[in-house]
Residue, then its C-alpha position, 0 to 999 in steps of 0.5 A: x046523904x053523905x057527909x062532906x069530904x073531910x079535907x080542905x085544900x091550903x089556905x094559900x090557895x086563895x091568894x093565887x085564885x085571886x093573882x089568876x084572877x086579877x091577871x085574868x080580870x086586869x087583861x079582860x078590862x085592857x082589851x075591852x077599853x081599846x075601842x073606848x080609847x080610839x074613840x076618845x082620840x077622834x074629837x067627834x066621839x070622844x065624850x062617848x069614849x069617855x063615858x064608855x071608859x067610866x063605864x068600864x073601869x066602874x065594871x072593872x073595879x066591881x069585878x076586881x071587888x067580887x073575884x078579889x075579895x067575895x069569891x074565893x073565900x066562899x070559893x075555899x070554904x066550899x071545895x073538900x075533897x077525901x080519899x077512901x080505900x074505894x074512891x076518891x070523893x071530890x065537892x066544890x062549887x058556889x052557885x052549881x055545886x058539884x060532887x064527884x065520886x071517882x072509883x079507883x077502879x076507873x083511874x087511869x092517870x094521876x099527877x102533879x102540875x105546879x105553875x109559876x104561881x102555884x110554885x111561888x106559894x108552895x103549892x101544887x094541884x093534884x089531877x086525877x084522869x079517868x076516860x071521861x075526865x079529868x078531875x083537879x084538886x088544887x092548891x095542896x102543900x107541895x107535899x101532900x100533893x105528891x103524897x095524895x098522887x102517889x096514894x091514888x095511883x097505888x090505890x087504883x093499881x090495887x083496884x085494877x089487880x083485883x078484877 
């Protein structure tokens, strides 16, 4: 079996994965506590809207626990990824872990994204795309992300030159 991929992303991704997430979880929990709050403004249903809200917000504060502080260090510590002269060989996932090889030879585009959030950290994602997919590696310095974009396009231009 083949060791794992040798390089890590920036430990500042964590802290946006948690920011998407809160976002995410706090817009989720907004809109499933609508109907509970109708409910509580008519006075026939309203002690079943207030039960229905502690439950939600019971779910919404165990959610905010689990994606906030559990998930992404395990999240981190299980994504690598590493560029070979041949491939670009990508792991990551908690429950369902996934490992990608992508030959160079089947890049057909490769860049950078940065979101506002990304931006705020310093960070960039890297995508590399082939005719099936579309890989992401994400949460680099800025830098490196620029760098290891520019290392895969010339690396599957070089594999493309020797077919």
């Amino acid at each position: 079996m083949k060791p794992m991929p040798a390089n890590q992303l920036d430990p500042r991704v964590k802290n946006v994965w948690r920011i998407n997430d809160a976002i995410w979880i706090v817009f989720i929990f907004a809109c499933l506590a609508i109907a509970p709050g109708v409910l509580c403004t008519v006075p026939a249903t309203a002690g079943v809207g207030r039960v229905l809200i502690a439950v939600v917000g019971v779910c919404f504060v165990v959610a905010l626990v689990v994606w906030l502080a559990v998930l992404p260090p395990i999240r981190y510590a299980r994504w690598r990824y590493e560029v070979s002269e041949d491939y670009l060989d990508i792991a990551k996932g908690i429950v369902w872990r996934k490992r990608y090889t992508i030959p160079f030879i089947r890049v057909q585009n490769t860049d950078t994204r940065q979101g506002p959030i990304l931006r705020a950290f310093g960070l960039a994602s890297v995508t590399v795309a082939t005719a099936a997919h579309e890989h992401v590696i994400p949460g680099l310095r800025f830098e490196t992300a620029e760098q290891l974009r520019d290392r895969a396009a010339e690396l599957a231009r070089l594999a493309r030159e020797d077919v």
